[in-house]
C-alpha positions in Angstrom: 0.0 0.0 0.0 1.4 3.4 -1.1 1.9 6.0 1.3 -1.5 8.3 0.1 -3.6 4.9 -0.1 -2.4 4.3 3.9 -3.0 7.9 4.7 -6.3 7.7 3.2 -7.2 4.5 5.2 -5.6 5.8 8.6 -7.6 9.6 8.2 -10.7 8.9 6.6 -11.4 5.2 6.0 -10.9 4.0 9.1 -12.8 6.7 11.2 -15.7 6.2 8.8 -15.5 2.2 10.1 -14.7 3.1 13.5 -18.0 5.2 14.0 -20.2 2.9 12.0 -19.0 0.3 15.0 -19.2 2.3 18.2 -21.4 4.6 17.4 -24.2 2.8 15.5 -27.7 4.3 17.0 -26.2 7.8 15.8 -24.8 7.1 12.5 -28.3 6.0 11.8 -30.1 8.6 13.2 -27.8 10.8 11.1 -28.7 9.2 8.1 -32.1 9.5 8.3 -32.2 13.2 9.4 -30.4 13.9 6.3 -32.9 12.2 4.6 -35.8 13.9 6.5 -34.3 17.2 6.0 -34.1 17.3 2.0 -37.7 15.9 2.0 -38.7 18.5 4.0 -36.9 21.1 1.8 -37.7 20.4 -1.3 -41.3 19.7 -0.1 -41.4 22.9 1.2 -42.1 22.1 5.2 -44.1 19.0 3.5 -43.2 16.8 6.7 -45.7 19.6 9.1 -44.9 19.3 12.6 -42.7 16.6 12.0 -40.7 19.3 10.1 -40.4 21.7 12.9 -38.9 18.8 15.0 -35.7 18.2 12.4 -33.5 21.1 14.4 -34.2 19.4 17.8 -34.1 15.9 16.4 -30.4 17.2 15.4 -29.7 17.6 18.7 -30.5 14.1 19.6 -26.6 13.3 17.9 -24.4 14.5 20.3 -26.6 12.6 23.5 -26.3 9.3 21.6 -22.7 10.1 21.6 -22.7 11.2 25.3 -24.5 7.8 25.2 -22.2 5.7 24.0 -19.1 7.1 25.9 -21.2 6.4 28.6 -21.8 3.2 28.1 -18.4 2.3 27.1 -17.2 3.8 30.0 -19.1 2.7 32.7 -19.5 -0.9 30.8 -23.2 -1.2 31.2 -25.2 -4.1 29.8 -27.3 -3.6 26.3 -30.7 -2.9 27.6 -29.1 0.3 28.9 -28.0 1.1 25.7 -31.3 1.2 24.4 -32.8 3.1 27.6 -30.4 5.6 27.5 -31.0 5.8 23.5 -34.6 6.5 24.4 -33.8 8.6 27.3 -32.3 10.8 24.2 -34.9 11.0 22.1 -37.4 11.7 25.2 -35.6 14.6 26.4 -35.1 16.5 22.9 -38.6 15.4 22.6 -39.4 17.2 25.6 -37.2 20.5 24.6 -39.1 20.7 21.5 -42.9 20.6 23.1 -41.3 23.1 26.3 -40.4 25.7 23.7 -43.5 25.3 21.6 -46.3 25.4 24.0 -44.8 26.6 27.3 -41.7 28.4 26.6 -42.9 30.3 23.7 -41.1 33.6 22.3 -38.9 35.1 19.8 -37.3 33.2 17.1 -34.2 35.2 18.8 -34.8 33.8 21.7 -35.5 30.2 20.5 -32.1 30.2 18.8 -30.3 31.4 22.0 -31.7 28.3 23.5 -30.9 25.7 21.0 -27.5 27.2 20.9 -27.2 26.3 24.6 -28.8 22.9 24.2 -25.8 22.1 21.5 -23.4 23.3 24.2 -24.8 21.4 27.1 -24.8 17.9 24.7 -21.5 18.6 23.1 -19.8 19.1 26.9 -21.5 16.3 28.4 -19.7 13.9 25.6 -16.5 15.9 25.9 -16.0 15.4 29.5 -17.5 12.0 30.1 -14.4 10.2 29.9 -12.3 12.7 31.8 -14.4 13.6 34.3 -14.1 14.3 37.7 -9.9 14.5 37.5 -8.4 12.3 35.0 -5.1 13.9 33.8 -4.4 15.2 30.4 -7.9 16.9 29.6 -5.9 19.1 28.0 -4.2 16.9 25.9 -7.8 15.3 24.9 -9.4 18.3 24.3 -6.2 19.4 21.5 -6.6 16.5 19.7 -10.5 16.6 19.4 -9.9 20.5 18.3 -7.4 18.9 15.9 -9.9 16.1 14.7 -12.7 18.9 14.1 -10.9 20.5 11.8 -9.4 17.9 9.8 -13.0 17.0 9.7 -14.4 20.3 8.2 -11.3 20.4 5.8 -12.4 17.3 4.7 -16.3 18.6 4.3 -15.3 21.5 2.7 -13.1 19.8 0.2 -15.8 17.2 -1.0 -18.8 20.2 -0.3 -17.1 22.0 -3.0 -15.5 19.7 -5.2 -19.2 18.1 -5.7 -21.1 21.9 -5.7 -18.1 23.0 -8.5 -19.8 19.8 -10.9 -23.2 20.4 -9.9 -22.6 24.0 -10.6 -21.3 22.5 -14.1 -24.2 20.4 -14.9 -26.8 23.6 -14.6 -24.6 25.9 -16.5 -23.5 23.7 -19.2 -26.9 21.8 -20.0 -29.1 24.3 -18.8 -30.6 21.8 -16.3 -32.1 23.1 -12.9 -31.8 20.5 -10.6 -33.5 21.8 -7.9 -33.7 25.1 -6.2 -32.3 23.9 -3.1 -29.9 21.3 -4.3 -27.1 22.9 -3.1 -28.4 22.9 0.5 -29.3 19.7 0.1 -25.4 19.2 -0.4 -24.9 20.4 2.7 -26.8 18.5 4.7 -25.3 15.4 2.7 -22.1 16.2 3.4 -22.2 17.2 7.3 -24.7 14.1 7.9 -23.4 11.2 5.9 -19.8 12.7 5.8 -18.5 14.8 8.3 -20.3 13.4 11.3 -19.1 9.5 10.8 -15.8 11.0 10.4 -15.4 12.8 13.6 -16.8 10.4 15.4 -14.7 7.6 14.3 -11.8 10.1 15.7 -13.1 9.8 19.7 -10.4 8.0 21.3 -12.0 5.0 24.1 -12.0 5.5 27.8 -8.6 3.5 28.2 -7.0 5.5 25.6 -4.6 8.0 27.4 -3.6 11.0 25.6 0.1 12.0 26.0 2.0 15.4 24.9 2.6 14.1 21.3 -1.1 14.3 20.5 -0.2 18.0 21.3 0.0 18.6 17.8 3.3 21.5 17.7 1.2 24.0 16.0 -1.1 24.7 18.4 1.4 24.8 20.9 3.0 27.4 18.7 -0.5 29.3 18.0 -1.1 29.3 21.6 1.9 30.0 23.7 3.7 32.5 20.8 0.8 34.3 19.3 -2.4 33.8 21.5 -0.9 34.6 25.3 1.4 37.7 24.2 -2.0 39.3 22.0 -3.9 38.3 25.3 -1.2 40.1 27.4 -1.0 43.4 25.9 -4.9 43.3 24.7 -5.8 43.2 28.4 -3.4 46.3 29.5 -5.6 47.7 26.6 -8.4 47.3 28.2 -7.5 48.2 31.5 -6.3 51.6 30.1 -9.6 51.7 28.2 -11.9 51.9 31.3 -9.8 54.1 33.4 -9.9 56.5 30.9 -13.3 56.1 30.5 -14.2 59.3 31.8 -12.2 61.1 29.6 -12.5 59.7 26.4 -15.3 60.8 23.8 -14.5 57.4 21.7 -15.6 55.3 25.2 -18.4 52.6 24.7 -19.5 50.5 27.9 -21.0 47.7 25.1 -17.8 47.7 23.8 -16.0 47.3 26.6 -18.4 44.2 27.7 -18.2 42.1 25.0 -14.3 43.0 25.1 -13.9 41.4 28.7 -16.1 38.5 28.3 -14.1 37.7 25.2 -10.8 38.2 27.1 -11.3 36.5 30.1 -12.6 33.4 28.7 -9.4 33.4 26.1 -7.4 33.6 29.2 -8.8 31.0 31.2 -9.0 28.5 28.0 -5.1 29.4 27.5 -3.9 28.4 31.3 -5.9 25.5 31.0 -4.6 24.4 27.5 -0.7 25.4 28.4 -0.6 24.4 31.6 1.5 21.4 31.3 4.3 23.2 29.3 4.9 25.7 32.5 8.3 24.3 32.1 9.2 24.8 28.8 8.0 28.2 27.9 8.5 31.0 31.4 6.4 33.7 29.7 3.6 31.1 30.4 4.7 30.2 33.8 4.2 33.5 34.3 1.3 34.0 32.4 -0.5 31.2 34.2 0.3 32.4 37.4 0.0 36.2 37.4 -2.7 36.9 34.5 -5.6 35.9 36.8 -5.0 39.0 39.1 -5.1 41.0 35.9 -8.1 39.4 34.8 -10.1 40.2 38.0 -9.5 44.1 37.5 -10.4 43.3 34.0 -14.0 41.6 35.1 -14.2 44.5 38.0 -14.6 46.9 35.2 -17.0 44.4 33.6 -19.2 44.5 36.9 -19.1 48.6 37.0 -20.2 48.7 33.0 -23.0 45.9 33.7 -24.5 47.6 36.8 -25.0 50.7 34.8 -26.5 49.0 31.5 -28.7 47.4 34.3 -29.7 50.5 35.5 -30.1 52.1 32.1 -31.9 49.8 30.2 -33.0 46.9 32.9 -32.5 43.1 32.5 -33.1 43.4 28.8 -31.7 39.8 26.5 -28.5 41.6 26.2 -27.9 42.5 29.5 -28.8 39.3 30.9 -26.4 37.4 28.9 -23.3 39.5 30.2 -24.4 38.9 33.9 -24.7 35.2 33.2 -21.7 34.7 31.1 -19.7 37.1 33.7 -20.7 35.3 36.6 -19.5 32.1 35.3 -15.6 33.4 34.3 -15.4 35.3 37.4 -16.5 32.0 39.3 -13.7 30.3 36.9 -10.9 33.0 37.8 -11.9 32.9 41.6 -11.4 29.2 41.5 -7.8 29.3 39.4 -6.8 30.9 42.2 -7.4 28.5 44.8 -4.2 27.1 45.7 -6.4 24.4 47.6 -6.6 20.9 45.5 -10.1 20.4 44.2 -12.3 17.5 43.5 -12.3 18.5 40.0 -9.4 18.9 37.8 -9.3 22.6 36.1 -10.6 21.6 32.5 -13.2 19.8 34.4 -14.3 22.7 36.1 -14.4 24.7 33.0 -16.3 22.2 31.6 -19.1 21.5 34.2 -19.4 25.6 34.6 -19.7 26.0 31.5 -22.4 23.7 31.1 -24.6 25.2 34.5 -24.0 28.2 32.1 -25.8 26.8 29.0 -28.5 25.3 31.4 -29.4 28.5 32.6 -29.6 29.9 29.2 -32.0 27.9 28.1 -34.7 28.8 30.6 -33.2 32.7 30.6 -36.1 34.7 29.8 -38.1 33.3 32.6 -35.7 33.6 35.8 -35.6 37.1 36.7 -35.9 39.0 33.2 -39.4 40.2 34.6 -37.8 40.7 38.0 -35.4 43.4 37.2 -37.8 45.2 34.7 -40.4 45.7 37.4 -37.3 46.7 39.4 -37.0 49.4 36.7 -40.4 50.7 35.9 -41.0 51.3 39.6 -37.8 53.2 39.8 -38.6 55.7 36.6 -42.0 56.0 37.3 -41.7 56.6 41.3 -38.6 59.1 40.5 -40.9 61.4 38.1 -43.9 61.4 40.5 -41.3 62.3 43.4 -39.9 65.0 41.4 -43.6 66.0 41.0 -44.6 66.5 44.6 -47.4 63.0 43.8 -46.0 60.4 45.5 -47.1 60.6 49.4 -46.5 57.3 51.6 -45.8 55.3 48.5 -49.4 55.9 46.9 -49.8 58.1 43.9 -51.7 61.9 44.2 -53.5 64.0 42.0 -51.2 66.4 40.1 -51.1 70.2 41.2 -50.9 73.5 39.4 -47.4 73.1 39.5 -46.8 70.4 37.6 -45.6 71.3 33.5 -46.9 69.8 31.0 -43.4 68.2 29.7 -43.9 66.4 33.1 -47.5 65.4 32.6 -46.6 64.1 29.3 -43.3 62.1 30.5 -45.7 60.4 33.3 -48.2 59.4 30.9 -45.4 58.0 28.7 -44.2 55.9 31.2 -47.7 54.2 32.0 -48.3 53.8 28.2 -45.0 52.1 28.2 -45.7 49.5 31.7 -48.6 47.9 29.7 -46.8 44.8 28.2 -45.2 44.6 32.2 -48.2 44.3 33.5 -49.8 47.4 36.2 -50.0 45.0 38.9 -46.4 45.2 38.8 -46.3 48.8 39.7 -46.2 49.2 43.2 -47.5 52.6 43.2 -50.2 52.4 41.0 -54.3 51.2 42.5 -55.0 48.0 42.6 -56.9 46.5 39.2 -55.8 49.9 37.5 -56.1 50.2 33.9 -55.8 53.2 31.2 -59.2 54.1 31.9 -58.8 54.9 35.4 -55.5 57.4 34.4 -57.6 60.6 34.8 -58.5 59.8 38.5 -55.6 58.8 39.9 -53.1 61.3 38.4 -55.2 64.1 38.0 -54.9 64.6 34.4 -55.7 63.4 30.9 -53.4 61.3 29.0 -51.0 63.7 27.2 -53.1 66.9 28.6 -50.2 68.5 28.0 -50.1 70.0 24.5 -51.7 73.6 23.4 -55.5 73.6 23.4 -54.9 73.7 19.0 -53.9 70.2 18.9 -55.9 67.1 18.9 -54.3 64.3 21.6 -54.5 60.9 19.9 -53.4 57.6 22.0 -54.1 54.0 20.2 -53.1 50.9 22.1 -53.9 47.0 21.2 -56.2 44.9 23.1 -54.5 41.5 24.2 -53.7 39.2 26.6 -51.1 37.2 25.5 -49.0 37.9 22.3 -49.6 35.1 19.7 -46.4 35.6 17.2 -47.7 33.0 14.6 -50.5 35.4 14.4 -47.6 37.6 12.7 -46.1 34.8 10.6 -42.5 36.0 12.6 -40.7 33.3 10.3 -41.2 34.9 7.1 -38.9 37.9 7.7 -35.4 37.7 7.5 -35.7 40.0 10.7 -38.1 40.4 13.5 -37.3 42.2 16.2 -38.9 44.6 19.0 -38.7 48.3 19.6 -40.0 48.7 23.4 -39.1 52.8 22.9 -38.9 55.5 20.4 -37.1 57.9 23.1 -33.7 58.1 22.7 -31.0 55.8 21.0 -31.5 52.2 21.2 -28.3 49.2 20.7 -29.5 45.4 20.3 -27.3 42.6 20.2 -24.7 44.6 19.1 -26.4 44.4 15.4 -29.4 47.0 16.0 -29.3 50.3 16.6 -31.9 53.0 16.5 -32.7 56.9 17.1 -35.5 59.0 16.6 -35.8 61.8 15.0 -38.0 64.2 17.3 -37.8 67.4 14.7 -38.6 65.7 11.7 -40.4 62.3 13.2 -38.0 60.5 11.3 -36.7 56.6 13.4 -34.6 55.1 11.6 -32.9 51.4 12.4 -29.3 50.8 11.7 -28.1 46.7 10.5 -24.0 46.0 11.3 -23.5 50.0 11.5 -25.6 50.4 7.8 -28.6 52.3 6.7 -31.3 49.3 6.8 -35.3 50.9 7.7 -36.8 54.0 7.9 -40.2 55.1 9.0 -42.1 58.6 8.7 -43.8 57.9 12.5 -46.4 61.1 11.6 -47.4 59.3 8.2 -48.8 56.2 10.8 -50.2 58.1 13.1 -52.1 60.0 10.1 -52.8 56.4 8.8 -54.3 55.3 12.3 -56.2 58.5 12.6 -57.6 58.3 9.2 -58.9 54.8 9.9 -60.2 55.0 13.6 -60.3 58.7 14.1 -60.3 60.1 17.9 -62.0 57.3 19.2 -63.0 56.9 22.9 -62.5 53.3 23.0 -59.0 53.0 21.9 -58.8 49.0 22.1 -57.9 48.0 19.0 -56.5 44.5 17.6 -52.8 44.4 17.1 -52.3 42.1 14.5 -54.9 43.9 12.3 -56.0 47.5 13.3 -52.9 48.4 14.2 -50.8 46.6 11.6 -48.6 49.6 9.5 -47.1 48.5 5.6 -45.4 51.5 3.9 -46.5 52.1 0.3 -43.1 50.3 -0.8 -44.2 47.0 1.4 -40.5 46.3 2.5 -41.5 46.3 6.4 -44.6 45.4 8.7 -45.0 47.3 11.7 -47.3 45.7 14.5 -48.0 48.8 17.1 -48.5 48.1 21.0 -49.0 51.3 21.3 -48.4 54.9 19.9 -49.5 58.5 21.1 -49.0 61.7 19.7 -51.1 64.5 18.3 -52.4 66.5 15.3 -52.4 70.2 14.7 -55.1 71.0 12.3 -54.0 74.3 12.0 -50.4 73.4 10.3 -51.4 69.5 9.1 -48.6 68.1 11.3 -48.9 64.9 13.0 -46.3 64.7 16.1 -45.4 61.6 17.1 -44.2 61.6 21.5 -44.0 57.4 22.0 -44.8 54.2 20.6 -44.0 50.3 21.2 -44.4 48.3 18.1 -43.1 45.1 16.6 -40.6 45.2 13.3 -40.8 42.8 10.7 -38.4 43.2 7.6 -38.9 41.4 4.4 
């Protein structure tokens, strides 16, 4: 055998075997969601609820793996093989009916927790055979990184050696194949291709991984090029936030996503180099020192994330710093305990990590609602101190003194608590509702414009909002504005402003022009349509549903409130709330 015909075997060929062997339940199962998937492309969703099971069945892979390393592990019996393998398909069963009929939200949100899902099934295979101390995780963990992407090399190579003939066919003959024939491709390739081949790469439980599975370049990449960049990108950082105060250029965001990013590069890096202390003394000293530096580093992160808190509440954003921040500064803390541990390091990365992903997936329902009732009762309690109507924590009826830019702020801020929920507002009557504004703050919704101008407030009338109701999957975005006031950052990928001279918002994609709306032209639309009605209940998904002339967005609005001057034909625009869908 030549010496590319025994690489081929060794690299490919034999992996391919190896997995079909040890792994068998998931080889199959990744067979036949390939095949499910193309049907239920070209078909169009043809396979119904069925179809909208395929990304959780996918996650069903990487438990049969954790199954199977289980299994061979422990050395458990056959029946449990087929327990556990039911076990796996119960529990992604489960995920899927939680997050369609109890857990039910944004498509945003959904993909935050499948992401964490993945997570939680990849760790629980990688640390099965290493866990709780078994040496060399490190070693282990290099050599799957190694695996993976020999593996995509691989996928790629054959993904576009068979797209570049494909491609060939339709351009040379003229012959469509399919509209989605390309996906398709993918799907063929990851399933039938690129999973058996990584799998057949997991080394047994009696395998031992020693320093020569420490492939040379990574040790290069890591202790040559990643620690040095780390070194001098956290003294960045440091000087950053003390100069905070100072410099116009400063963004907390920025600084956030900078120190998450950091810290977890550091922490990966003194767990991956730790057993080459010896050879290399910048990473002796790295690994000993650096965690000091990285607790001023997440010190800053707490001071930036208190004040997003406090700015903008426990938003999707926010929430995911505090989570992921808690978990590196747990990891730091712990580095440097110079006590020994039950767990190794790696370990503990590992099983933090994965407390981390659990909590992701049930994030919007642990104390999201918590700190924004913490910071509606702190806005609205501050304007009705500032007032003179907050007396022994119940609100009073507003005085002479009181302006009209006060008024309307107060009324803003109730218009705004409706999707919260009034009972939430401590201050506020028991059972109140829009209806009972007028006698128990003294004054009309928006009573504060010139006598000339016409008030108009419209709101929807709901209980619970039904997305589907909105068809949220057929936009390529879908997202929600909760303010026009002010300038708005989402994700990092949003941003908005509104335009209070020329009633101009306007929403921002990766820094770029992307949507804008004329907020007078809807509030002329909605006037048009339901005039100044006393009964402003009005059905969100319908009534108050906005498409410009051009049709390249849908607006769905909560709320909105403004006026009309009749004397100059201006509509003014003060607040709204409203849902975003972008063709």
């Amino acid at each position: 055998m030549n010496k590319f015909a025994l690489f081929l075997k060794t690299s490919l060929l034999d992996p391919f075997v190896r997995s079909f062997q040890r792994f068998t339940d998931s080889i199959i199962l990744s067979i036949l969601l390939v095949i499910f998937s193309i049907v239920n492309l070209e078909t169009r969703g043809g396979l119904a609820l069925f179809g909208e099971m395929l990304p959780f069945l996918w996650l069903t892979l990487p438990l049969l793996i954790f199954k199977s390393l289980l299994v061979e592990r422990i050395g458990l019996k056959n029946l449990w093989k087929y327990l556990l393998a039911g076990g796996a398909l119960i529990v992604t069963i489960s995920f899927f009916l939680m997050t369609r009929f109890w857990l039910t939200t944004t498509n945003v949100i959904l993909s935050i927790r499948l992401s964490a899902a993945w997570v939680i099934a990849i760790l629980l295979a990688l640390i099965v055979n290493y866990f709780p101390k078994r040496e060399n995780f490190a070693f282990y963990v290099v050599f799957l990184l190694t695996k993976f992407f020999v593996t995509i090399f691989y996928a790629v190579v054959l993904y576009s050696g068979i797209f570049a003939i494909l491609a060939s066919i339709e351009a040379l003959f003229g012959i469509n194949l399919s509209e989605f024939i390309y996906i398709d491709l993918f799907f063929a390739v990851i399933g039938l291709v690129a999973v058996p081949v990584f799998v057949g790469f997991l080394p047994g439980h009696s395998e031992d991984k020693q320093e020569n599975d420490y492939h040379v370049i990574w040790k290069t990449v890591f202790a040559f090029i990643v620690v040095p960049l780390i070194m001098i990108f956290s003294a960045i950082l440091i000087v950053y936030i003390i100069t905070s105060f100072a410099n116009p250029n400063y963004y907390g965001f920025v600084y956030l996503i900078s120190a998450l990013v950091t810290a977890f590069l550091t922490l990966a890096m003194i767990f991956l180099l730790e057993k080459f202390e010896t050879h290399y003394p910048h990473v002796r000293f790295f690994n000993k020192y650096w965690p000091f530096v990285l607790l001023a580093i997440l010190a800053g992160f707490a001071y930036e994330l208190v004040i997003a808190l406090l700015a903008e509440g426990f938003t999707l954003t926010t929430s995911i710093y505090l989570y992921l921040g808690i978990a590196l500064l747990a990891l730091t803390i712990i580095r440097l305990i110079k006590k020994p541990l039950r767990l190794g390091h790696g370990q503990i990365i590992g099983v933090t990590s994965l407390l981390t992903a659990v909590t992701a997936v049930f994030m919007p329902f642990i104390n999201i609602l918590n700190l924004a009732t913490y910071s509606a009762n702190a806005r609205i309690e501050r304007l009705l101190v500032s007032a003179n109507m907050l007396v022994s924590g119940e609100v009073v009826p507003a005085g002479p003194e009181v302006s009209r830019e006060t008024k309307g702020e107060i009324s803003t801020a109730i218009l705004s608590f409706r999707d919260l929920g009034y009972d939430r507002i401590r201050c506020l009557p028991d059972d109140f509702t829009l209806d009972d504004f007028e006698e128990v703050f003294g004054f009309e919704l928006y009573d504060y414009y010139t006598d000339d101008r016409i008030p108009l407030t419209y709101y929807a009338d709901y209980e619970v909002i039904d997305f589907s109701a909105m068809s949220t999957a057929t936009y390529s975005d879908f997202i929600y504005i909760p303010s026009l006031v002010g300038y708005g950052e989402m994700d990092g990928v949003f941003a908005y402003q509104y335009d209070t001279e020329t009633g101009l918002w306007s929403l921002s994609k990766n820094a770029g022009d992307y949507i804008e709306i004329d907020m007078g032209k809807v509030l002329q639309n909605f006037y048009i349509l339901f005039d100044k009605t006393e009964d402003f209940s009005l059905d969100l998904y319908t009534d108050l549903k906005y498409v410009p002339d051009s049709g390249e967005f849908d607006a769905y609005f909560v709320s909105i409130a403004g006026t009309y001057d009749p004397s100059e034909d201006i509509y003014y625009v003060a607040e709204a709330q409203f849902y975003l869908g972008v063709d």
